[in-house]
C-alpha positions in Angstrom: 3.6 0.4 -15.2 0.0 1.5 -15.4 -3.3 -0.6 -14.9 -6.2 0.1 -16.0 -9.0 -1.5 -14.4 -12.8 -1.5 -16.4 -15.4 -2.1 -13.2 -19.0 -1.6 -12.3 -17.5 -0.9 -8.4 -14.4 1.3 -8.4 -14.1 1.9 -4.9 -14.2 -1.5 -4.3 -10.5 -1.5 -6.5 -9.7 1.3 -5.3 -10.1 0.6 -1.6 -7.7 -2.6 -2.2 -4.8 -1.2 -4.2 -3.8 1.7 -2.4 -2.4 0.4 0.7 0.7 -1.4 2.2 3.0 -2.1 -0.4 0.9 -1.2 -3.9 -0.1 2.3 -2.0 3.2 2.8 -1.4 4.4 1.7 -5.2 1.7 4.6 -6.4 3.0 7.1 -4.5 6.4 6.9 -5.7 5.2 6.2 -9.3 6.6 3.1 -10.0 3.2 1.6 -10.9 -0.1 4.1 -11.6 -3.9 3.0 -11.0 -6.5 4.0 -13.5 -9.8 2.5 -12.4 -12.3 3.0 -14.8 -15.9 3.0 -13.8 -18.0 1.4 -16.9 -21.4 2.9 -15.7 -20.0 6.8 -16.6 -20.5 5.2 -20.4 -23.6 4.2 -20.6 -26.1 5.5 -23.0 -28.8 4.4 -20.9 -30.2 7.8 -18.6 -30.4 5.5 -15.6 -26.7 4.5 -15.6 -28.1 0.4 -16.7 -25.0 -1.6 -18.2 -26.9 -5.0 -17.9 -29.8 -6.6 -19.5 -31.5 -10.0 -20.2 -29.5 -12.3 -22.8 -31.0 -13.8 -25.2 -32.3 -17.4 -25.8 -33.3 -17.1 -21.9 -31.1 -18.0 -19.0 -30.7 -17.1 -15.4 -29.4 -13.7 -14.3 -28.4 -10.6 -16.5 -25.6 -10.1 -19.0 -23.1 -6.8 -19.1 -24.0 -4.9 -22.1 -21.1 -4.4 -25.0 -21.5 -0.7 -25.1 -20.7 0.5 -22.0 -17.6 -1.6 -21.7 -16.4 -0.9 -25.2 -16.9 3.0 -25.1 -14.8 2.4 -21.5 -12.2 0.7 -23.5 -11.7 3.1 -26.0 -11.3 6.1 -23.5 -8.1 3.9 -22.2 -6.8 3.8 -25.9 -7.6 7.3 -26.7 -6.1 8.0 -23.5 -2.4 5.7 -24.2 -2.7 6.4 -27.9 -2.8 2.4 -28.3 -4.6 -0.8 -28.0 -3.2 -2.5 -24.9 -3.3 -5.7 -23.8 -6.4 -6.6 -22.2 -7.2 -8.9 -20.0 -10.4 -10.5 -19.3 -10.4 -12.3 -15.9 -12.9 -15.1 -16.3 -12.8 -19.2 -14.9 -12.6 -20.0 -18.4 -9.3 -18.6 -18.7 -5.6 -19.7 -18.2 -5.1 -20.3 -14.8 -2.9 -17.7 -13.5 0.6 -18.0 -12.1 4.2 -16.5 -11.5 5.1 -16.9 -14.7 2.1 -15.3 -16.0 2.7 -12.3 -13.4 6.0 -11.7 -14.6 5.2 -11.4 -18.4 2.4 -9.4 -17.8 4.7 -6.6 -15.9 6.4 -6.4 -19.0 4.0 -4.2 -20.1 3.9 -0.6 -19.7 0.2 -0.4 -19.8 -2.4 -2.9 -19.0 -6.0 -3.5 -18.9 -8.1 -5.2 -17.2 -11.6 -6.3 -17.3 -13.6 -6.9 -14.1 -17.1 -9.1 -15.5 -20.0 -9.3 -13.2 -23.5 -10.6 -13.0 -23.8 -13.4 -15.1 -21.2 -12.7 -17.6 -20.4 -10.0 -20.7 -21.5 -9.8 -24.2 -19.8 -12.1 -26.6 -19.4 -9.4 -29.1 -17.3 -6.9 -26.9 -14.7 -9.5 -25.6 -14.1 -10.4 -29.0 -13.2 -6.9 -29.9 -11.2 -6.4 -27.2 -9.8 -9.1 -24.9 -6.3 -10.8 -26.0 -6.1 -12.8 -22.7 -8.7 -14.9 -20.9 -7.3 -15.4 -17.2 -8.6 -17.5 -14.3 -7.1 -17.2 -10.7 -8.9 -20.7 -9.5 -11.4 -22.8 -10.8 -14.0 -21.5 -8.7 -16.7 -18.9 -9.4 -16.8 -15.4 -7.8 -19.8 -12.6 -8.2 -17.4 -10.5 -10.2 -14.3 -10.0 -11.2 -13.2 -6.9 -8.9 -11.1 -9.5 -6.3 -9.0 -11.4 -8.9 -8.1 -8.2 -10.8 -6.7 -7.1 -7.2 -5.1 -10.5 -7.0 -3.5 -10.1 -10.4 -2.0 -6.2 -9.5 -0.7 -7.5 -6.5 1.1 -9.9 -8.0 2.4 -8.0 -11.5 3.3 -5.1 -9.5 5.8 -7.0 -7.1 7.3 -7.8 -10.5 7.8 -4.0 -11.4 10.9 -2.6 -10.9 10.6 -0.5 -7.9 7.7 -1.5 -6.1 9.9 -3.9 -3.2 12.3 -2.7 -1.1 14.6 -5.4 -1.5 14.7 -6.3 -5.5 15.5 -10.3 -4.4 12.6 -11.0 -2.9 10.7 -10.9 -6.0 12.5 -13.7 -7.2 13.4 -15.8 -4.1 9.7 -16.6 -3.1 7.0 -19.3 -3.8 7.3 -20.8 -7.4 10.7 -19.4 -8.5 12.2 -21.7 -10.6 8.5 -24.1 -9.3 10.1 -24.6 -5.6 8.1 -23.1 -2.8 9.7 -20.8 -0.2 12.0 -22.5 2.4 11.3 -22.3 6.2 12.3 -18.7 7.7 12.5 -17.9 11.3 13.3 -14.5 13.1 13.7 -13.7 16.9 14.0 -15.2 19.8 16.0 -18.0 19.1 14.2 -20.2 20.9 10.6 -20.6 21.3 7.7 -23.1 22.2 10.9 -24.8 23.0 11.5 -24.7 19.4 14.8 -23.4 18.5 16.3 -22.1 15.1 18.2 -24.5 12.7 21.5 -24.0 13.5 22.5 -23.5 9.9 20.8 -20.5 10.3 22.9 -19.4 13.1 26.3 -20.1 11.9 27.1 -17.5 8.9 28.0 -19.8 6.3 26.3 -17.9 3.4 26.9 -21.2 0.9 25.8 -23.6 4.0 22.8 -21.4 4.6 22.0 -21.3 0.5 22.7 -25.3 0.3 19.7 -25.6 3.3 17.3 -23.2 1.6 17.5 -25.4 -1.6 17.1 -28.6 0.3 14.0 -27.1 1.9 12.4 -25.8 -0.5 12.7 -29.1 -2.5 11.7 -30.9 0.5 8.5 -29.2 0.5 7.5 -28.8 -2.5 7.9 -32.0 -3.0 5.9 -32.8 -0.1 3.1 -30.2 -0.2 3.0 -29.1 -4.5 4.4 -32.5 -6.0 3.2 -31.0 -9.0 5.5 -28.1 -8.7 8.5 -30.5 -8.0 7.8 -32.3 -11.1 8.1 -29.1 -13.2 11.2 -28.4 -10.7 12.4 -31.8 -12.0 12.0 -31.5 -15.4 13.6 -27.8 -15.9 16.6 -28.4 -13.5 19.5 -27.3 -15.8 21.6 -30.9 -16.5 24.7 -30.7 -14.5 
């Protein structure tokens, strides 16, 4: 799968995708990074991608140009118009779900605002997804493309060393992870379920399930609802 990530601060990308796990998905191919810095397509002699928007208002506004001519070096590049992606807190908040369609895609894009916002005009033209990681407000959107990567790419066939632990995490099927526990055996005075301990894989599946209801329910009863609602009908 390849991203392609439109920012004012490459490095800053950079710098966050190409360790631990992603660095390792890169190397082997399995997923490819094209960060795109928006400032090498500016008209403007001084490298400027900003200005004042008009009707007044605090702050500056990212300029269409720049981040169109960007865009269109992706497409000439794919010999397509990919999805796009426009990570803003007016968007869909994101989720697993979400994750998991998007790695569906061989190629992605997606666009990292900043300052006050982006042209109207340009998204228009080029954004088919509006998506919000939290309904708070962040001075760009370099950290929730890297959330979103992390996330798609754990989806992409490849990129984890064990292929079940994509699925058998947080929200799968709405249920959060159940409790896990490694060595020693016994600590803090604290010792490990015995389930755990006794090699019955269907006992040891049937305790995962209770546990992850059991906390979903208490800590996401939002979640549990949704668990609720799409349990298959025995």
């Amino acid at each position: 799968m390849n991203f392609h990530i439109l920012t004012l601060f490459p490095d800053m990308v950079r710098d966050g995708l190409h360790t631990s796990i992603l660095g390792r998905a890169v190397e082997n191919g399995h997923i490819r990074m094209n960060v795109v810095n928006i400032r090498d397509y500016t008209l403007d002699k001084h490298k400027k991608v900003d200005d004042y928007p008009y009707g007044g208002g605090a702050g500056m506004l990212m300029q269409a140009q720049p981040i169109y001519d960007a865009y269109i070096s992706v497409c000439d590049s794919i010999q397509k118009k990919p999805r796009t992606v426009y990570v803003t807190p007016q968007g869909r908040v994101f989720n697993q779900s979400m994750a998991a369609e998007f790695a569906k895609e061989d190629d992605l894009v997606i666009l990292c605002g900043h300052y006050e916002g982006v042209d109207e005009r340009v998204l228009e033209e080029i954004v088919t997804d509006y998506v919000s990681i939290g309904d708070y407000v962040l001075t760009g959107g370099e950290l929730p493309a890297m959330v979103m990567v992390d996330a798609i790419s754990r989806m992409v066939p490849g990129v984890l060393s064990n292929e079940d632990s994509g699925v058998t995490e947080s929200f799968y099927d709405n249920l959060l992870e159940y409790p896990q526990y490694s060595r020693p055996e016994v600590w803090h005075d604290k010792k490990v379920p015995e389930v755990l301990l006794s090699g019955h894989h269907k006992k040891i599946e049937e305790w995962r399930l209770e546990q992850s209801m059991k906390r979903t329910m208490e800590r996401r009863p939002d979640l549990y609802e949704k668990y609720l609602a799409n349990k298959p009908q025995v």
